[in-house]
ZAMARGU-4260 file (C-alpha; in steps of 0.2 Angstrom, whole numbers, plus 5000, padded with zeros to 4 digits):
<rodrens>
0) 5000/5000/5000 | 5014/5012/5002 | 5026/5006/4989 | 5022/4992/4975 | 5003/4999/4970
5) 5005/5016/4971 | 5021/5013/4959 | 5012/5003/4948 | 4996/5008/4948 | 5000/5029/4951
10) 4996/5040/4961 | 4979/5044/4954 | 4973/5027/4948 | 4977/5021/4966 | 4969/5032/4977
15) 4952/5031/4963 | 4956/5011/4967 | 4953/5013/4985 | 4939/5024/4983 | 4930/5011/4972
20) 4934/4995/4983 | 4925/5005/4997 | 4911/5010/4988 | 4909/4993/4983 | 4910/4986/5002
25) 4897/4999/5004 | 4886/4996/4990 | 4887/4976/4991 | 4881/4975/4972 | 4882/4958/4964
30) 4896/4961/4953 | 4905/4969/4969 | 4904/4955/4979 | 4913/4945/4964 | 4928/4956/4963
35) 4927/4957/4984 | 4928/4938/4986 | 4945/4937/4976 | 4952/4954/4981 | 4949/4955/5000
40) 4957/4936/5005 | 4970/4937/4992 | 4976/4954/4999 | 4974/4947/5016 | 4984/4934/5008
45) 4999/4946/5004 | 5000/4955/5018 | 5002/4940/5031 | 5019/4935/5020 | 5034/4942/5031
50) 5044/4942/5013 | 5032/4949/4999 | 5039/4954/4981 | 5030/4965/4971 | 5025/4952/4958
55) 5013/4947/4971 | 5001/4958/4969 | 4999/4956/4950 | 4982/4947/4952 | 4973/4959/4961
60) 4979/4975/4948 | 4965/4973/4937 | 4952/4969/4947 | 4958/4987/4956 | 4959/4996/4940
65) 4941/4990/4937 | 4935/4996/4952 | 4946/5013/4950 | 4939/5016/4934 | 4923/5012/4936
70) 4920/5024/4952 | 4927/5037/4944 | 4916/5036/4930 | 4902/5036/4940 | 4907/5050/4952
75) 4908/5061/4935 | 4893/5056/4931 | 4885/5060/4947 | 4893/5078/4950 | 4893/5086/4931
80) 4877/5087/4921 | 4875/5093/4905 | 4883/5088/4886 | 4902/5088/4891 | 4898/5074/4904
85) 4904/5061/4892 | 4920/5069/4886 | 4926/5073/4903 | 4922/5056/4911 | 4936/5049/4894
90) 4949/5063/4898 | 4947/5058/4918 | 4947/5039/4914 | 4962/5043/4901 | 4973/5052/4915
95) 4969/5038/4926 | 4977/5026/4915 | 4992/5038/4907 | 5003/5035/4923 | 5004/5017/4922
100) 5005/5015/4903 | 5018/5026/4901 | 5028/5016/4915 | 5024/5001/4904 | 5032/5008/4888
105) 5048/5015/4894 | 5049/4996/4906 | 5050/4988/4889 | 5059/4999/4882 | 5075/4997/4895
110) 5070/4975/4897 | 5071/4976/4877 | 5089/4982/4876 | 5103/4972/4879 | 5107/4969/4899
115) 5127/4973/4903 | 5129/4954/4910 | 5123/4950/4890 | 5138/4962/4885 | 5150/4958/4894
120) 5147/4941/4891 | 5148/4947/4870 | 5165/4955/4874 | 5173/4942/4881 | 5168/4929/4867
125) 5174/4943/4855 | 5191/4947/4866 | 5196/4934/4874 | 5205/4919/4869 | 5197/4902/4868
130) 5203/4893/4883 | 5209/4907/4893 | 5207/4906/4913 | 5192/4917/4917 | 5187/4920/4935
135) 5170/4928/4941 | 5161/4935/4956 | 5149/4924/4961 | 5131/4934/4963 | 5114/4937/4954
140) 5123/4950/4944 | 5136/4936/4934 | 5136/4936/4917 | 5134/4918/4911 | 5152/4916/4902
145) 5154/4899/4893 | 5136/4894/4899 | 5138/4880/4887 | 5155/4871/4887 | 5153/4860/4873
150) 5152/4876/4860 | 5164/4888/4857 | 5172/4900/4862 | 5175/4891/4878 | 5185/4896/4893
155) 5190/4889/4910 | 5179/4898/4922 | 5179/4899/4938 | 5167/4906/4952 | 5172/4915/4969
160) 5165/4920/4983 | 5173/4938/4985 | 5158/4946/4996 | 5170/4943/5011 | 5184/4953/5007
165) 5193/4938/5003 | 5207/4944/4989 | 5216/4927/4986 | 5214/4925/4967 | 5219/4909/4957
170) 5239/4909/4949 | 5234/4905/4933 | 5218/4916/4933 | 5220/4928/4918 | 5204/4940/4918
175) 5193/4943/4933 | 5175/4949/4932 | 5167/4958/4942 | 5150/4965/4945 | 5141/4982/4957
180) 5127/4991/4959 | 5122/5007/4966 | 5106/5002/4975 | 5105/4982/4974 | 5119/4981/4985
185) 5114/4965/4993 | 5116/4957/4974 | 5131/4965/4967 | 5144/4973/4976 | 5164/4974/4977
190) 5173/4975/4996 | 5186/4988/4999 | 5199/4975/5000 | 5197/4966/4981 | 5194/4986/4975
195) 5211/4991/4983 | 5217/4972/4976 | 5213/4976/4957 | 5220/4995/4958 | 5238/4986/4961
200) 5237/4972/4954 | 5224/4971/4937 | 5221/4982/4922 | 5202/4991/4917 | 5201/4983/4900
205) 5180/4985/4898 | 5166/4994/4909 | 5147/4989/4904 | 5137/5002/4915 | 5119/5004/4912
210) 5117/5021/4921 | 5113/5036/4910 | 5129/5048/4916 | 5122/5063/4910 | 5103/5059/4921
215) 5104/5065/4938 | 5086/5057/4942 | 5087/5042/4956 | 5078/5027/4949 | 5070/5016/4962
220) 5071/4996/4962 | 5061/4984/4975 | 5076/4980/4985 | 5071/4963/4988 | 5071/4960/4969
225) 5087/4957/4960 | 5079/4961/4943 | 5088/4976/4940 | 5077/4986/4931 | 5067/5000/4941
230) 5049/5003/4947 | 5051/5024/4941 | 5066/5034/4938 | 5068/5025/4921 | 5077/5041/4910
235) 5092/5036/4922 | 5097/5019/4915 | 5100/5015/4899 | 5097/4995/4901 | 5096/4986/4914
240) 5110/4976/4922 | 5123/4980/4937 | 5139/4988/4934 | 5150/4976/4924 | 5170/4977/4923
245) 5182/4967/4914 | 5198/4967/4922 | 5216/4959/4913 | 5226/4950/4929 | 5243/4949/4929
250) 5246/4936/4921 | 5239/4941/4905 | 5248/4959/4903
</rodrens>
């Protein structure tokens, strides 16, 4: 109520939603009691859970657009009279609807493009010699190098845990990828002690960030989510993805 349907829904369309299932709790119609008898135990549902995502709610949305639309229609055409009743009851439903459309297009928009973990997984397969020793951050935000070792190009990958500060890095390891996020901490992150590692002993070959640089908006992301792509705030990514680095070790410079 404070966070996932308000961002989904809007502002507008969520406060019309909650006028309309109260005036249909009040009014008790037939067809109200259909929407009630999903809406109220699912919700009920939803709430108990200690650990809710926001794709949770995706079955009652519509049945709270219904009933958003559908008081606000009728609130217009209780409270204006005369031949412009029609045309203002479309503009009101219309600016209802707006918010959450809009959302929709520019979502698409960001999941069509190519995530970084997809591009940095294209750049090694273009840079990298077959075979070569590749070692990974272990995370949601991986990208899936050599996902299928019986096709080339294929490398010797490896996966470590680097969340600990742990900075012990294998001999024959000759790039090192890495992955960070501004908000998703929890899913992509690098400790001070691998950063301070890589400034003294590896080389910046390729950075896939899906941050606009020149946007100074704050995009918001469910935090419980590792989906990287955000709720609003959309015009500040480019795609959607963490903050991906190559880096060349030692042993390959």
């Amino acid at each position: 109520l404070s966070s996932t349907l308000p961002r989904v829904l809007g502002w507008l369309l969520f406060v019309a939603a909650i006028w309309g299932a109260m005036r249909a709790l009040r009014r008790r119609r037939p067809e109200d009691v259909v929407i009630l008898l999903f809406l109220i135990p699912f919700f009920a549902l939803v709430a108990s859970v200690r650990f809710t995502l926001p794709r949770y709610v995706l079955p009652i949305v519509p049945l709270l657009v219904v009933l958003g639309v559908e008081a606000t229609d009728r609130g217009v055409e209780r409270w204006f009279k005369g031949r412009g009743r029609t045309i203002l009851s479309v503009v009101t439903v219309v600016m209802l609807l707006v918010p959450g459309l809009r959302d929709s297009v520019h979502f698409n928009r960001l999941a069509a493009r190519l995530d970084t973990r997809v591009q940095a997984t294209n750049w090694i397969k273009q840079n990298v010699r077959p075979q070569t020793h590749v070692v990974l951050c272990k995370g949601y935000g991986i990208p899936l190098v050599n996902e299928d070792r019986r096709r080339p190009p294929a490398f010797r990958v490896q996966e470590k845990d680097w969340f600990t500060g742990d900075t012990e890095v294998p001999s024959v390891a000759e790039f090192l990828v890495t992955h960070e996020h501004r908000q998703l901490t929890s899913y992509s992150r690098l400790h001070p002690n691998l950063s301070g590692w890589l400034a003294d002993h590896a080389k910046l070959v390729a950075t896939f960030d899906p941050y606009r640089s020149e946007s100074e908006r704050q995009p918001f992301f469910h935090v419980a989510d590792a989906f990287y792509l955000p709720f609003e705030g959309f015009e500040a990514l480019e795609r959607g993805g963490p903050i991906v680095k190559v880096w060349a070790l030692a042993a390959s410079r």
